[in-house]
N, C-alpha and C positions, 0 to 999 in steps of 0.2 A: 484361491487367495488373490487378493488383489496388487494391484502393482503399483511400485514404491512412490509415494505421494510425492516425494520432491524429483521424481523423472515424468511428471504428467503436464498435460498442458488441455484447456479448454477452447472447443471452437461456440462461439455464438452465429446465431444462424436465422434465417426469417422463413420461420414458417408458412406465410402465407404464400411464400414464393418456391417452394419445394422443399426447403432446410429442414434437417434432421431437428433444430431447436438444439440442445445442450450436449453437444458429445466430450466425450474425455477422449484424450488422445496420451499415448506413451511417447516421449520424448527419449531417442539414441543418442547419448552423450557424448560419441565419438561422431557421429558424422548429422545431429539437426535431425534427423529424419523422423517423420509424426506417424502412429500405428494407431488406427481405431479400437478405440476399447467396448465402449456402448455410448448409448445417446438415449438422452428423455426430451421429446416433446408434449411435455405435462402445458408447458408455459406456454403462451404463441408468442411469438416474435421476441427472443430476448439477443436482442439488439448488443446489449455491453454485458459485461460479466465484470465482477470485481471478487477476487477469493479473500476471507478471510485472513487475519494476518497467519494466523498457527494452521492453514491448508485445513483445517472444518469442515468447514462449507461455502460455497459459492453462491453469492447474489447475479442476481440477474434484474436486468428490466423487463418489462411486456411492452413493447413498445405497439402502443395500440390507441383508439380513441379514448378509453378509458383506462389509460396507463395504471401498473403496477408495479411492485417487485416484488419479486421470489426467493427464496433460501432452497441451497439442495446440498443434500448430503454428501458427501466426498470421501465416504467410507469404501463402498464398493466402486469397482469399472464401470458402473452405471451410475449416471447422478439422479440420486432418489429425491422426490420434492419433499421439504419437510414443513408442512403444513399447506394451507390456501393463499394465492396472491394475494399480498395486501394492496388495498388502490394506496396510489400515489397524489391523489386530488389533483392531478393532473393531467392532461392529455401528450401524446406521444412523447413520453421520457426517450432520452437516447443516450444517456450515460450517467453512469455511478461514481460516487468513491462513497470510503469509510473516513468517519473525522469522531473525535470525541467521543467515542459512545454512539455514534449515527452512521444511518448510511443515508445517503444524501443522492437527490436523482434529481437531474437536467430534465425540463418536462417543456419539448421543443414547441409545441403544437399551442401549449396554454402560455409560452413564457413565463417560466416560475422554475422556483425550486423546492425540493421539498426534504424534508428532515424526516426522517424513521426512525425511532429508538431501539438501540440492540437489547434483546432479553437473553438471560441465562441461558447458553446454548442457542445462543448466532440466530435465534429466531428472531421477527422482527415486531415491533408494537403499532400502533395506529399512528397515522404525523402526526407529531409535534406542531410543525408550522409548515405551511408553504407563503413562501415568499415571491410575490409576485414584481416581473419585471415593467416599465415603462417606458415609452418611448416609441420609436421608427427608423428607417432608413429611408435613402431615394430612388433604390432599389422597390417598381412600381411592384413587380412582381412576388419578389421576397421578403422584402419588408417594410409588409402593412402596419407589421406589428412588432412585438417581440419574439423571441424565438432562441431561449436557452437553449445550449447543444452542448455544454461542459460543466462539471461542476467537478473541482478537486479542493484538497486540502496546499496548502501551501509550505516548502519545505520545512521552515520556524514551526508548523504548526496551530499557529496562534490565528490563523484566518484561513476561510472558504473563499474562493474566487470559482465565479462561473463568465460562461465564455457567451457571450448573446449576438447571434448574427442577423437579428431582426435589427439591434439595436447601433449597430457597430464600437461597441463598446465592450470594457472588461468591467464587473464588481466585485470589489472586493465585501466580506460582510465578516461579522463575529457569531460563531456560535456557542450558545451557552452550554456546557455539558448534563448541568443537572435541568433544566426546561428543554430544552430542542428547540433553543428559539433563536432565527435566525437577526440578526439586526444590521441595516444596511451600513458600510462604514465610506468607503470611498466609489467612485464612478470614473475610470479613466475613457474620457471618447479615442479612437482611433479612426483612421481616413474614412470620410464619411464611403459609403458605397463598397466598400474590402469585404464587408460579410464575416468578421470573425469566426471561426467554427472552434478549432482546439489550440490548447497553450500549451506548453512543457516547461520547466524550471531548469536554469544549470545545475549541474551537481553542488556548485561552490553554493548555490543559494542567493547570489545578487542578479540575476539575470533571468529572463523569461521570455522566451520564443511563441507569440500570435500567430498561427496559423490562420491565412487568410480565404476563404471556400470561392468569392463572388470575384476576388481577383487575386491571380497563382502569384500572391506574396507571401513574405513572411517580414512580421513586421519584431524587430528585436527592441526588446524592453531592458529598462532597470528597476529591478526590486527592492524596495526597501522594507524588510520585514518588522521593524523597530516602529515604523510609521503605518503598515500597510497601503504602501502606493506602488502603483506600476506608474512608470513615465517611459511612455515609444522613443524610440534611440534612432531606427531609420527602417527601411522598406526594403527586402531584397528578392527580387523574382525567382521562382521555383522553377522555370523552365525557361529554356533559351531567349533572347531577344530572337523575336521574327519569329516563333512560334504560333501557327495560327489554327489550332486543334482547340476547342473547347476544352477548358483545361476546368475543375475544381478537385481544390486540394482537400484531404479528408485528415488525415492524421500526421503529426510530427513528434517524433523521439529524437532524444539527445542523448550524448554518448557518455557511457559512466565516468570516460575521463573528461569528459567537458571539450574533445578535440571537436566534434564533427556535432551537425543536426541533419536528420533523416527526414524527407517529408513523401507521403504519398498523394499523388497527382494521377484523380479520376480524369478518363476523357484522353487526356497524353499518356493514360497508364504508366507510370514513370514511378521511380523511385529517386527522387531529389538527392544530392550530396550536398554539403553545405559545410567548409569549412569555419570553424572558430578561432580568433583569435586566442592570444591568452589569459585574455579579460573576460572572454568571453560577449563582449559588445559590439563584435562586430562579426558579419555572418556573409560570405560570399559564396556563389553558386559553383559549384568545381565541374559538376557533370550530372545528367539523368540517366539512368539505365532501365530497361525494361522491368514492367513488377511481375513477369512471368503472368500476368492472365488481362482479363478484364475487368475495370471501376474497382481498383484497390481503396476500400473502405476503412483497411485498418492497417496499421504498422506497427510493431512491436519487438523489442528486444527481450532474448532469450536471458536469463539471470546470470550469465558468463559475461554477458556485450560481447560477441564475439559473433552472435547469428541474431540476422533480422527474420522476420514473418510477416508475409504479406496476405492479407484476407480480401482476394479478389472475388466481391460479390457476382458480380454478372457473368464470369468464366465458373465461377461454383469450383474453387482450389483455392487453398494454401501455398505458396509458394515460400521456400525459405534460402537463404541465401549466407554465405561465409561472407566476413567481414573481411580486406584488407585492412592490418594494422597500421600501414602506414599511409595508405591512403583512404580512407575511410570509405571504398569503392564497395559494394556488394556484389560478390558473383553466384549467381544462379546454381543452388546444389540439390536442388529437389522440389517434388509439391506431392501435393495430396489431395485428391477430390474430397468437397466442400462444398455441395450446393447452398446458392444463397447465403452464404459465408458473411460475417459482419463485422466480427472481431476475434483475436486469439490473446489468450493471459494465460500466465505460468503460474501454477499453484504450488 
């Protein structure tokens, strides 16, 4: 018999670097700690995971030249593929969500987005549309081009915002529920050369946190979901002044109460503290603490907010850590080997 879907958690994983591809893991309620279940390497490289809203089934990317996504069953301790990848008309997708009726995939390599319509039973349809980004940076190396790395729905619901660190910009777009068709609505630029990678939203919903890859900022937004515009508020560093370690930030979570934002810092391995005011507009550096391994690729909160998850790719572990309530400090309570680790989500 399999084990209680709302105590499980997902590692994504890169195959082509040792990773198991899709494991379920059990999640111990009392002390964070992750137990492997099984793994299917049906996919190669699925990079992000996004589960269903009713724990189903779980999407995934293929993050590959010839990107896809996947559906797997979450019936049994093993995740079963349920059907063939579908392509994504894009190349190296590197994350998902669900919006409208879609699942929607950040396709870093081609800059674009792409829409997939859900079918009866979480399977998924041919795209609807990919919507392709334009633009540059002055970043010779990284941006030639475009380079989607995020696409979410935004708290109102009412718009798709994808994060482009080719472009150094956020857009916002509409999606139509009965076509799959994306339409572009606004283009916010941010500091040219920053590299945007990933965003997060306050809980209140006026507020949205720029995680910066090409320099260890975070740049603090105001939301207006009436209008759909983001407007940059100001810039605040993820890792010490005089720090001089190769630093790119990969992911950032904020905290259910809207007190603290978490950001993870490849290179300084570090896990960012970041107090909020109580507007939430203002975001100051409190402390780094170790992320327990190597190039923390991914950050996540456990569905309590009370334990973080850190997916250290290059150390190949999970590391998870207790929250201080009142200082929003993480301390180190465990890990779990993870080769090639990418990302972890709670089903």
């Amino acid at each position: 018999m399999g084990t209680d879907r709302a105590a499980r958690a997902y590692i994504g994983s890169f195959t082509t670097a040792g990773g198991h591809g899709v494991t379920a893991v059990a999640v111990d309620g009392e002390t964070g700690a992750l137990t492997p279940l099984g793994s299917s390497a049906a996919l190669a490289n699925p990079s992000y995971l996004v589960p269903a809203d009713d724990g189903s089934v779980l999407y995934a990317v293929g993050e590959s030249a010839r990107g896809t996504a996947a559906v797997f069953d979450l019936g049994t301790d093993v995740p079963r593929p349920l059907g063939e990848p579908v392509p994504v008309e894009g190349a190296g997708p590197t994350h998902l969500a669900l919006a409208a009726g879609h699942l929607l995939t950040a396709n870093y390599d081609s800059g674009s987005v792409t829409a997939l319509p859900l079918r009866p039973g979480g399977g998924l349809g041919p795209a609807s549309c990919v919507l392709a980004h334009h633009g540059s940076g002055p970043d010779p190396d990284r941006q030639r081009e475009p380079h989607a790395h995020q696409v979410l729905a935004d708290p109102s619901g009412r718009w798709v915002v994808s994060v482009d660190l080719g472009t150094d910009s956020v857009r916002v777009c509409a999606l139509d529920p009965a076509t799959g068709t994306l339409s572009p609505h606004t283009e916010t630029a941010l500091r040219p050369g920053s590299g945007p990678r990933h965003l997060a939203f306050h809980p209140e919903g006026r507020h949205a946190y720029v995680l910066n890859e090409l320099a260890p900022t975070l740049t603090v937004c105001g939301w207006d979901a009436e209008a759909g515009r983001l407007r940059p508020l100001h810039e605040v560093r993820v890792v010490a002044d005089g720090v001089d370690v190769q630093t790119y930030p990969s992911e950032v979570v904020v905290a259910h109460d809207g007190r603290f934002v978490w950001a993870a810092n490849r290179g300084h391995d570090s896990i960012a503290v970041l107090a909020l005011d109580d507007s939430g507009a203002q975001a100051r550096l409190v402390t780094t603490v170790d992320c327990g391994g190597h190039w923390p690729r991914d950050l996540t909160l456990d569905p309590t907010g009370r334990r973080l998850y850190a997916a250290n790719e290059r150390s190949g572990d999970v590391t998870w850590f207790d929250i201080d309530a009142a200082t929003g400090i993480p301390v180190r309570a465990g890990s779990l080997a993870a080769p090639a680790a990418s990302c972890v989500v709670f089903g």
